[in-house]
TIMI-752595 format. One record per atom (N, C-alpha, C): x, y, z; atom name. Coordinates in nm, 2 decimals, always signed. Last residue first. Layout:
REM residues N
pt u=X | v=Y | w=Z | atom=CA
...
REM end
This chain:
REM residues 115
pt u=+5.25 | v=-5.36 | w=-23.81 | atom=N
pt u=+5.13 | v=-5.38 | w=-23.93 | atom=CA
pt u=+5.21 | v=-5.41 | w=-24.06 | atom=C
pt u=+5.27 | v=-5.53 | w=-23.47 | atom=N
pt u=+5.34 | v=-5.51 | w=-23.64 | atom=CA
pt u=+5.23 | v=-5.52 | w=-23.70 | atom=C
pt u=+5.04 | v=-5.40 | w=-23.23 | atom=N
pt u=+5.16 | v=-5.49 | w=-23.33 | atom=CA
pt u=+5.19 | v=-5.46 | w=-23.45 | atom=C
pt u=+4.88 | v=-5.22 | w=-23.12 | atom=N
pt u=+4.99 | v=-5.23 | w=-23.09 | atom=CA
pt u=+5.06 | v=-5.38 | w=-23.13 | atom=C
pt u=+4.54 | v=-5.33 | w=-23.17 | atom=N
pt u=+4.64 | v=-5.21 | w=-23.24 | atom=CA
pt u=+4.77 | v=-5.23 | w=-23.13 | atom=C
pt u=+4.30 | v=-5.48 | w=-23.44 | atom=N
pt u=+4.43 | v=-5.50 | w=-23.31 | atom=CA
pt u=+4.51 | v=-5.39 | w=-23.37 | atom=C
pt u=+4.01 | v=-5.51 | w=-23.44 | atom=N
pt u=+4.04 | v=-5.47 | w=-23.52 | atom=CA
pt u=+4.17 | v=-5.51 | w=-23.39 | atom=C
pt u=+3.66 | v=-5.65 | w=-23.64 | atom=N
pt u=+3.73 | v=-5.68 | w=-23.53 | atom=CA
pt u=+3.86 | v=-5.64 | w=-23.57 | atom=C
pt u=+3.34 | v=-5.48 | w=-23.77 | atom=N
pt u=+3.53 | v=-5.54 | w=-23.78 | atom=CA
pt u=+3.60 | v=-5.56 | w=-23.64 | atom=C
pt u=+3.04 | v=-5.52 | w=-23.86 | atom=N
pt u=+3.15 | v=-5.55 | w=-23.78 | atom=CA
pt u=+3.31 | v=-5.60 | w=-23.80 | atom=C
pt u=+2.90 | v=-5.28 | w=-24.09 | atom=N
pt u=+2.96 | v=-5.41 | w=-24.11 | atom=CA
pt u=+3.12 | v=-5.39 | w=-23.99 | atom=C
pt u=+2.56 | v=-5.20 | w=-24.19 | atom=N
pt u=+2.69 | v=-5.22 | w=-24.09 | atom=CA
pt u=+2.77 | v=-5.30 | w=-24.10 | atom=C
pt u=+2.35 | v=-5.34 | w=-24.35 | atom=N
pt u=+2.36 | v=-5.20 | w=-24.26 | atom=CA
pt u=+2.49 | v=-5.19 | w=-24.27 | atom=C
pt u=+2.34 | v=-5.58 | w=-24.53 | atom=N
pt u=+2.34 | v=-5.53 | w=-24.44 | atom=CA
pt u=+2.37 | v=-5.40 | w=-24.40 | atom=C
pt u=+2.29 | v=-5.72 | w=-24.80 | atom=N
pt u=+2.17 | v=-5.67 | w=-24.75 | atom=CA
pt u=+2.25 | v=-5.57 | w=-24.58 | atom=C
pt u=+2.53 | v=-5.89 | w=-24.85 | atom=N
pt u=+2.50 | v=-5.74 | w=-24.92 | atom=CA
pt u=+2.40 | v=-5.66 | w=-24.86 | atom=C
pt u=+2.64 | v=-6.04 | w=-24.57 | atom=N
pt u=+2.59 | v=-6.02 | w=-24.73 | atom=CA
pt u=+2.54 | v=-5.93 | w=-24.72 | atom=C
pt u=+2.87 | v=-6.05 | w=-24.38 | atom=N
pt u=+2.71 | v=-6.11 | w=-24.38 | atom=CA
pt u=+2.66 | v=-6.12 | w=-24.45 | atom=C
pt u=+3.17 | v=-6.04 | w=-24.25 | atom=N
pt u=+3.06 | v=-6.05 | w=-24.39 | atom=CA
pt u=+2.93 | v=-6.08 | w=-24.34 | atom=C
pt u=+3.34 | v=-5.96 | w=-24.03 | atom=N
pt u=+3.22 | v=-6.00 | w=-24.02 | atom=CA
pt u=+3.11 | v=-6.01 | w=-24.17 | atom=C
pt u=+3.64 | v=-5.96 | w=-24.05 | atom=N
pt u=+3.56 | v=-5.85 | w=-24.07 | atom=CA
pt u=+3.43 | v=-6.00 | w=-24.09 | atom=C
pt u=+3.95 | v=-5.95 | w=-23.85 | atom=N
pt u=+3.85 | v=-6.02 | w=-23.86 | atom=CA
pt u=+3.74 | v=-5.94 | w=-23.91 | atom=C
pt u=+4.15 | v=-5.81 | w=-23.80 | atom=N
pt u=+4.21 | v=-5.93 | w=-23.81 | atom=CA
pt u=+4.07 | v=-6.04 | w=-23.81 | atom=C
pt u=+4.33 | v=-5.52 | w=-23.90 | atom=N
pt u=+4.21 | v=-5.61 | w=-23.93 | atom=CA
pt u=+4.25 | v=-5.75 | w=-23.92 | atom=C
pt u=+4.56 | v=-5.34 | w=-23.72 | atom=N
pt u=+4.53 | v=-5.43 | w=-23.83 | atom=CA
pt u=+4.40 | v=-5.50 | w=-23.78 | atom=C
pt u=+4.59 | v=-4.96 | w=-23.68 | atom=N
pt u=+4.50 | v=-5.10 | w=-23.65 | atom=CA
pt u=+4.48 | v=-5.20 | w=-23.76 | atom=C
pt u=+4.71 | v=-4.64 | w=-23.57 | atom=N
pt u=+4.72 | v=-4.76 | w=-23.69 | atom=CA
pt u=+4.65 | v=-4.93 | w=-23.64 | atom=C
pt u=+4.61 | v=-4.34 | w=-23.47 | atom=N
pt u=+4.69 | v=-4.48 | w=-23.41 | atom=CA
pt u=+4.63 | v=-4.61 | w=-23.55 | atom=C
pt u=+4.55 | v=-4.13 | w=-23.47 | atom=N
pt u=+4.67 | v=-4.12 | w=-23.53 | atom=CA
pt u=+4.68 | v=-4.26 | w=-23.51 | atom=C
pt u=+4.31 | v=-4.01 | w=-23.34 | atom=N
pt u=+4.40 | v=-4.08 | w=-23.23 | atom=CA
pt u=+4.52 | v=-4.09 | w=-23.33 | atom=C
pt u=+4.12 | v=-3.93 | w=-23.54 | atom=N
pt u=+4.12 | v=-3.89 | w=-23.41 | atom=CA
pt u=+4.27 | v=-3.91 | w=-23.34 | atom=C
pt u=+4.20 | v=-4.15 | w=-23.74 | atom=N
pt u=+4.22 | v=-4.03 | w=-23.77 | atom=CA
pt u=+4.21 | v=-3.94 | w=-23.65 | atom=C
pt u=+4.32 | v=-4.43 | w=-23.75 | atom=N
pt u=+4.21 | v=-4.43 | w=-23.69 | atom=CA
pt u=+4.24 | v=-4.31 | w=-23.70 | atom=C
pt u=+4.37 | v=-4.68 | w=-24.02 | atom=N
pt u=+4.44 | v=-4.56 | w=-23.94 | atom=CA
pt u=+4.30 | v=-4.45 | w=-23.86 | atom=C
pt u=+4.35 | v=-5.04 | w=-24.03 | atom=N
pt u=+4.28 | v=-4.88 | w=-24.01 | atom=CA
pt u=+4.35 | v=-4.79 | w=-23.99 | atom=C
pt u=+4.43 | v=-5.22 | w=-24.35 | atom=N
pt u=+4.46 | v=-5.20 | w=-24.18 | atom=CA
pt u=+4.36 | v=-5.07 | w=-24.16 | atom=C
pt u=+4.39 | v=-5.57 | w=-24.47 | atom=N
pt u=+4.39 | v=-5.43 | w=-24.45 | atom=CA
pt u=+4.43 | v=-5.35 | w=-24.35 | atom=C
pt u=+4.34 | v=-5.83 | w=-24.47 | atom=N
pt u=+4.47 | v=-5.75 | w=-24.53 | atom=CA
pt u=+4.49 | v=-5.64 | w=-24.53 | atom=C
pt u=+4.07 | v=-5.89 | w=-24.46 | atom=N
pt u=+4.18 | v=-5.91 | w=-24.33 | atom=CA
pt u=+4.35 | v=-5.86 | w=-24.38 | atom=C
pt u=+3.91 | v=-5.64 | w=-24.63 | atom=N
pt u=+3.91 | v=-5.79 | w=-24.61 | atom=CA
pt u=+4.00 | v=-5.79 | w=-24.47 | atom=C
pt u=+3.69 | v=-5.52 | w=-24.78 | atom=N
pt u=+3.73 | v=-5.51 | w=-24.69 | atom=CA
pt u=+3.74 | v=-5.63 | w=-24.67 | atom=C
pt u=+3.40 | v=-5.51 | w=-24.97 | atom=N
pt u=+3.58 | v=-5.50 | w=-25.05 | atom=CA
pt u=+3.67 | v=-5.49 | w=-24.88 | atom=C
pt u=+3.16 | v=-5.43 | w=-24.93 | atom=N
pt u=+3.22 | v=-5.57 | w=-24.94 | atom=CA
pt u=+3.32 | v=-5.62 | w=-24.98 | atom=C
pt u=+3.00 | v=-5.27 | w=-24.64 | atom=N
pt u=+3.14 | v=-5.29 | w=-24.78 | atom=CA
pt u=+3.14 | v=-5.38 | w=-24.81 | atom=C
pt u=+2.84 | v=-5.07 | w=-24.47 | atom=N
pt u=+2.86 | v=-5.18 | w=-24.49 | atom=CA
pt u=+2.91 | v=-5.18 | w=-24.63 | atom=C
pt u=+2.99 | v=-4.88 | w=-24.20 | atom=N
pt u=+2.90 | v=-4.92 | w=-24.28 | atom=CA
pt u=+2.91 | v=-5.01 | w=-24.39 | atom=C
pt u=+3.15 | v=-4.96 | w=-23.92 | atom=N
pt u=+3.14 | v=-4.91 | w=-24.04 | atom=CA
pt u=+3.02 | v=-4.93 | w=-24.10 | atom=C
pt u=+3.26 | v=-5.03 | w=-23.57 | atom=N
pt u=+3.17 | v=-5.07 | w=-23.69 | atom=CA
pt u=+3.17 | v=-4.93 | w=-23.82 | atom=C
pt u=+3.52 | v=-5.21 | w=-23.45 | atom=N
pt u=+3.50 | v=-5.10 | w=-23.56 | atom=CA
pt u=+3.38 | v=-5.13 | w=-23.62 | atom=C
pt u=+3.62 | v=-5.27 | w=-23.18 | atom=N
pt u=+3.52 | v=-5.33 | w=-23.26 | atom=CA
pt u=+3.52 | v=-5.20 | w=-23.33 | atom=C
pt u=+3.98 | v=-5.40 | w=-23.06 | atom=N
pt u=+3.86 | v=-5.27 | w=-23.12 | atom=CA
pt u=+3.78 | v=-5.35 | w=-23.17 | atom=C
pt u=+4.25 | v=-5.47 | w=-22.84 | atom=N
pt u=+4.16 | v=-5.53 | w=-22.92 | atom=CA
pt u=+4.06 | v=-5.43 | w=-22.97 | atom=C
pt u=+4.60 | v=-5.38 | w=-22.79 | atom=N
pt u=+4.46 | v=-5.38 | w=-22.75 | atom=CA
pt u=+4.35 | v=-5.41 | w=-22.88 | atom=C
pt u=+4.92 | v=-5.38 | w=-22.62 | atom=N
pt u=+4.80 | v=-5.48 | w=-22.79 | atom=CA
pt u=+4.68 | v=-5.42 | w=-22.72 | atom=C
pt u=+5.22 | v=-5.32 | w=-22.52 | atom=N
pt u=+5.08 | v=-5.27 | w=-22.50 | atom=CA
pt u=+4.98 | v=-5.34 | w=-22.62 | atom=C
pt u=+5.49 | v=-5.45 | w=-22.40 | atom=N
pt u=+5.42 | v=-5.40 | w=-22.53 | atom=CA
pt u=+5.31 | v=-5.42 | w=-22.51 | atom=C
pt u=+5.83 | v=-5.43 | w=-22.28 | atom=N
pt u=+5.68 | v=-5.43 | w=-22.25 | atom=CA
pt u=+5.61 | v=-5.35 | w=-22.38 | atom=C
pt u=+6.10 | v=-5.63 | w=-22.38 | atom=N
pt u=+6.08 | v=-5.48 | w=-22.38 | atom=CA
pt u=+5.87 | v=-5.52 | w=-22.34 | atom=C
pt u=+6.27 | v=-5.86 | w=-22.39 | atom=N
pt u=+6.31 | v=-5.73 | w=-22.27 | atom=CA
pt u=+6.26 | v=-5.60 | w=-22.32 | atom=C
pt u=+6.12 | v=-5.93 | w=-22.58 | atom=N
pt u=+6.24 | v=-5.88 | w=-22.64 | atom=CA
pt u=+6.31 | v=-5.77 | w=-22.54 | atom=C
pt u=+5.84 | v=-5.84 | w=-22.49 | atom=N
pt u=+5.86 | v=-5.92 | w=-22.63 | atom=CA
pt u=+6.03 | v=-5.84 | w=-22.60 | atom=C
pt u=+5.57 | v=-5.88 | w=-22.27 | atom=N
pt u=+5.71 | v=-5.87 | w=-22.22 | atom=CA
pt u=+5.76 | v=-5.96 | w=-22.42 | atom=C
pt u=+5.23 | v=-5.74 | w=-22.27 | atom=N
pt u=+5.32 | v=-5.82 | w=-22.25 | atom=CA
pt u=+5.46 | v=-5.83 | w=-22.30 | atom=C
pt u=+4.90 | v=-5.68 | w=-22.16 | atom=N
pt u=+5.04 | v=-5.60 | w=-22.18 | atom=CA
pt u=+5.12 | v=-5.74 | w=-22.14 | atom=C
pt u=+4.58 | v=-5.60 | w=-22.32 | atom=N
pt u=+4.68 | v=-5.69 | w=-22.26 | atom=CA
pt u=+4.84 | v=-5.58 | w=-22.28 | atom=C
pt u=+4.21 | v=-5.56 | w=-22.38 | atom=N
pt u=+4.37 | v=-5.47 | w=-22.37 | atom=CA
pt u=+4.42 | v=-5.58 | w=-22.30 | atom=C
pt u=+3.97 | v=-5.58 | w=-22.59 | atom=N
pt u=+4.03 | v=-5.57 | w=-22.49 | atom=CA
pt u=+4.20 | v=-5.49 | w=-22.50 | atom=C
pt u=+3.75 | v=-5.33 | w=-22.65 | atom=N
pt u=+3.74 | v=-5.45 | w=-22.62 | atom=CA
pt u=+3.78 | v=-5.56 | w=-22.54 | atom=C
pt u=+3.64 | v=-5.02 | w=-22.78 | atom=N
pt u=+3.77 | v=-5.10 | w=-22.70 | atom=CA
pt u=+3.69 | v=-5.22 | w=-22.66 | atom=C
pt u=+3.49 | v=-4.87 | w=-23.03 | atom=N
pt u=+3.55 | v=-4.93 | w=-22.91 | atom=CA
pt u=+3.61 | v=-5.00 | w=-22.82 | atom=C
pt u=+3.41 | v=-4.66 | w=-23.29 | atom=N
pt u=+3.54 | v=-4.77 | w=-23.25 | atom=CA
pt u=+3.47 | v=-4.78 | w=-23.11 | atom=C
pt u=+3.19 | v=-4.65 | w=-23.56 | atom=N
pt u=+3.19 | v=-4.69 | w=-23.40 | atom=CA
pt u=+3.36 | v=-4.74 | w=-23.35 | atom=C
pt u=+3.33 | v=-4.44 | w=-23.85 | atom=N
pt u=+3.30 | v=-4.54 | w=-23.75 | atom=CA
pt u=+3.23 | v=-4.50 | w=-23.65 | atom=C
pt u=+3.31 | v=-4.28 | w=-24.19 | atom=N
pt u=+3.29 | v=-4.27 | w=-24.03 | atom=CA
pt u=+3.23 | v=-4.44 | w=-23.95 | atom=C
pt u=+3.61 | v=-4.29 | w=-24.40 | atom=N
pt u=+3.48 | v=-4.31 | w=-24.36 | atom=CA
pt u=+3.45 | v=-4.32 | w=-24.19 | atom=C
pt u=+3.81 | v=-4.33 | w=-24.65 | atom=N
pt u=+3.79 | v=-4.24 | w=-24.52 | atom=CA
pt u=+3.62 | v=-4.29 | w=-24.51 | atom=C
pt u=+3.95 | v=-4.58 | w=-24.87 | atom=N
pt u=+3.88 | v=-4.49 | w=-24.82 | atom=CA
pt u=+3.87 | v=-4.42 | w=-24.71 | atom=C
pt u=+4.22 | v=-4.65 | w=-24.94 | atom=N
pt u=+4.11 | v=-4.67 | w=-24.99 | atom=CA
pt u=+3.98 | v=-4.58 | w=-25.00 | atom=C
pt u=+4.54 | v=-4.56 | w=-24.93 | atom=N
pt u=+4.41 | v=-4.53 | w=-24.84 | atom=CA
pt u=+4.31 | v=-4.54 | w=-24.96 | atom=C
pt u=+4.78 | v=-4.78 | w=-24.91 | atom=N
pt u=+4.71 | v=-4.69 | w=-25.00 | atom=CA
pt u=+4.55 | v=-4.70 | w=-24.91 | atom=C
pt u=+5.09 | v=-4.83 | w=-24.81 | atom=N
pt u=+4.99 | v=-4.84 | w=-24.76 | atom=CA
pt u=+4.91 | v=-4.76 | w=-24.86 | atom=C
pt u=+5.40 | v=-5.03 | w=-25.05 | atom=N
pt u=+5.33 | v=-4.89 | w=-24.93 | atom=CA
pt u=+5.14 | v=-4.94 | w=-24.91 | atom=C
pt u=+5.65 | v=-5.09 | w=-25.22 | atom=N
pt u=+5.54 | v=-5.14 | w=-25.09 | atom=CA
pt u=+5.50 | v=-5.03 | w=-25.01 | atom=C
pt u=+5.78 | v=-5.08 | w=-25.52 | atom=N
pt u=+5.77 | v=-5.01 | w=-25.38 | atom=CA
pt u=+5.65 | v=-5.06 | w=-25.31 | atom=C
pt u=+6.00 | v=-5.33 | w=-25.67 | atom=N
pt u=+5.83 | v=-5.28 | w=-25.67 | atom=CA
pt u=+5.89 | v=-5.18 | w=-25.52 | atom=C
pt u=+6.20 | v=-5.36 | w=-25.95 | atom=N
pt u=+6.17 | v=-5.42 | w=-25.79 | atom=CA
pt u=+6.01 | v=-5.32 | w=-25.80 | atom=C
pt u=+6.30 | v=-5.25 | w=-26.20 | atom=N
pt u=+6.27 | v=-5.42 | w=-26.20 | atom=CA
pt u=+6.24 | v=-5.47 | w=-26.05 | atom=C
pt u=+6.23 | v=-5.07 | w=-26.23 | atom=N
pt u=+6.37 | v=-5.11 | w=-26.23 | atom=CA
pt u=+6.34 | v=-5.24 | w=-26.22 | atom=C
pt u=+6.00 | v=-4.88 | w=-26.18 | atom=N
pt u=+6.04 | v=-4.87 | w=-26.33 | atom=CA
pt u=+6.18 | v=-4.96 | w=-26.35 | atom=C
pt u=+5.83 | v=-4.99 | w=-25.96 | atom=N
pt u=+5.99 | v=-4.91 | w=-25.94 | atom=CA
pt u=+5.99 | v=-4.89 | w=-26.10 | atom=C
pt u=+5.54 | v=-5.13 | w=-25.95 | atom=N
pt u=+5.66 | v=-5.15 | w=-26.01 | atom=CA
pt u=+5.75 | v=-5.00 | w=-26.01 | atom=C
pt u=+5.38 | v=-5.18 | w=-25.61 | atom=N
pt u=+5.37 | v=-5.10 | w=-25.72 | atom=CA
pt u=+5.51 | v=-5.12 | w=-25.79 | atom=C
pt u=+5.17 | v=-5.31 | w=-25.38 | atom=N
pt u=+5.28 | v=-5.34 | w=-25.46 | atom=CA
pt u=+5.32 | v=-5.24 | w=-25.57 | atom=C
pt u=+4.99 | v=-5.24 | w=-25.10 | atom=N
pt u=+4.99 | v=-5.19 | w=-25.24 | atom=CA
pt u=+5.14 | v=-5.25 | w=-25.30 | atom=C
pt u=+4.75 | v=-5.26 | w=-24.88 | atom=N
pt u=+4.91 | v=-5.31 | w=-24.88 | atom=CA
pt u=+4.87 | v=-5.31 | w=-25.05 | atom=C
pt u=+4.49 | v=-5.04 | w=-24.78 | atom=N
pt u=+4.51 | v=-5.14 | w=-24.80 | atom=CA
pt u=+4.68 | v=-5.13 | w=-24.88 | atom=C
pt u=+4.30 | v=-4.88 | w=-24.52 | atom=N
pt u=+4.42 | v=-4.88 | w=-24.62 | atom=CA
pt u=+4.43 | v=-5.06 | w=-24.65 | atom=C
pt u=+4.05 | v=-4.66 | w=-24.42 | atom=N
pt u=+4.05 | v=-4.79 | w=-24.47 | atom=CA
pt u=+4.20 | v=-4.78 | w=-24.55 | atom=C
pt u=+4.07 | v=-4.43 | w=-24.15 | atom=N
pt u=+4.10 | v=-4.45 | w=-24.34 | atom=CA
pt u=+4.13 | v=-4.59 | w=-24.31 | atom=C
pt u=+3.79 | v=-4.30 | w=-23.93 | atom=N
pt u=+3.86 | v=-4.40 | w=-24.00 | atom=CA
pt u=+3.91 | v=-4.39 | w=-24.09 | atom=C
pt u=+3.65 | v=-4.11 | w=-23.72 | atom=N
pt u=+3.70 | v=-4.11 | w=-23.88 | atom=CA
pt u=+3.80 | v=-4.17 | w=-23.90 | atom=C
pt u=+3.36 | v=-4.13 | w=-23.54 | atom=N
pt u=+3.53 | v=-4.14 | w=-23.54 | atom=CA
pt u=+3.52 | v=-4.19 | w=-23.68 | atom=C
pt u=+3.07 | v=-4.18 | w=-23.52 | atom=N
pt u=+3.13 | v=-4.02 | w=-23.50 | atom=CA
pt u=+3.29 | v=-4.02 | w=-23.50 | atom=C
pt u=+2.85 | v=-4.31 | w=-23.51 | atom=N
pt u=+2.95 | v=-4.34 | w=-23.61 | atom=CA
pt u=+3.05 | v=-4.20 | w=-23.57 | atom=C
pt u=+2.61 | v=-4.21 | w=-23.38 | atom=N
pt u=+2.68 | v=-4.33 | w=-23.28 | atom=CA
pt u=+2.86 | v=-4.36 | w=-23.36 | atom=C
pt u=+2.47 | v=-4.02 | w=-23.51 | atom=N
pt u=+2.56 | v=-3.95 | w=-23.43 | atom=CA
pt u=+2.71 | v=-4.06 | w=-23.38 | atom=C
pt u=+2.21 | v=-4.14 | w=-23.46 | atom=N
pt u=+2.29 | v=-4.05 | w=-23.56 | atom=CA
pt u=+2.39 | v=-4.04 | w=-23.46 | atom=C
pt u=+2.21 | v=-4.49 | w=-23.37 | atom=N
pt u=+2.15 | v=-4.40 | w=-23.39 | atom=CA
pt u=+2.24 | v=-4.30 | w=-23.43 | atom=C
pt u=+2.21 | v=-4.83 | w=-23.53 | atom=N
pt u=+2.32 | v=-4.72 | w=-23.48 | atom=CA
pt u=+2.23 | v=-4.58 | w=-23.49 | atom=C
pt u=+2.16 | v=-5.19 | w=-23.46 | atom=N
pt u=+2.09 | v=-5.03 | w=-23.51 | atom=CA
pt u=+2.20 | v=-4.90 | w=-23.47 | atom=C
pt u=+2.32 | v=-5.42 | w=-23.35 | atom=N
pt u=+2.21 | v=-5.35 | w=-23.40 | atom=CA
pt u=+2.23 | v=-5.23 | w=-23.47 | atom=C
pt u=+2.57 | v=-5.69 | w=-23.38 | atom=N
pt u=+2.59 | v=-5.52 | w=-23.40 | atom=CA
pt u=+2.42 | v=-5.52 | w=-23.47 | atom=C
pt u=+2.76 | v=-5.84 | w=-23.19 | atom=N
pt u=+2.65 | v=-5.87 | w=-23.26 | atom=CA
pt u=+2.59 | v=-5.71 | w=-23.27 | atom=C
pt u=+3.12 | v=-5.99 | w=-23.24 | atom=N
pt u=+2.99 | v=-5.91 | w=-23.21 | atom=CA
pt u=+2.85 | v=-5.95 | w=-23.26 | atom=C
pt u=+3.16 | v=-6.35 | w=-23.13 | atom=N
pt u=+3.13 | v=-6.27 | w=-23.25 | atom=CA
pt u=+3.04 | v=-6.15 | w=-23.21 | atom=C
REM end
């Protein structure tokens, strides 16, 4: 489990959009599925880990992130990030609650799999 202090100015300096999985009704009787950007807001990303492995006679790159953010309490594990710097897409596969009183709020984040 991270364990996330103090951030001095500057430390949040990568622009994240918070999305979240949207159902919406077609006027036809089916729904359209899309990503809806919740919010834009400034992070900590860093890398964590990285692996590479063999799916389907094909090699696939996953790497692990700690996103820290400031602190939300609408962010869950059904979300994903689009990380704005890099263009690169990240599902949430763990967000650290702690309660309302907090600063910051630790996300643990995966980017090269199906979002």
């Amino acid at each position: 489990m991270p364990i996330v202090g103090r951030y001095e100015i500057g430390e949040l300096d990568q622009r994240v959009e918070l999305q979240k999985f949207t159902r919406s009704p077609d006027g036809q009787g089916g729904f359209t599925e899309t990503w809806t950007t919740e919010a834009t807001v400034w992070a900590h990303v860093r890398p964590q880990t990285g692996r590479e492995r063999e799916f389907a006679d094909r090699q696939t790159a996953e790497a692990g992130y700690l996103v820290v953010i400031r602190y939300r309490d609408d962010v869950d594990e059904t979300w994903r990030f689009k990380w704005l710097n890099t263009g690169r897409l990240m599902n949430i596969r763990y967000v650290q609650q702690r309660g309302g009183r907090e600063l910051y709020l630790p996300i643990e984040a995966e980017r090269g799999v199906a979002t």
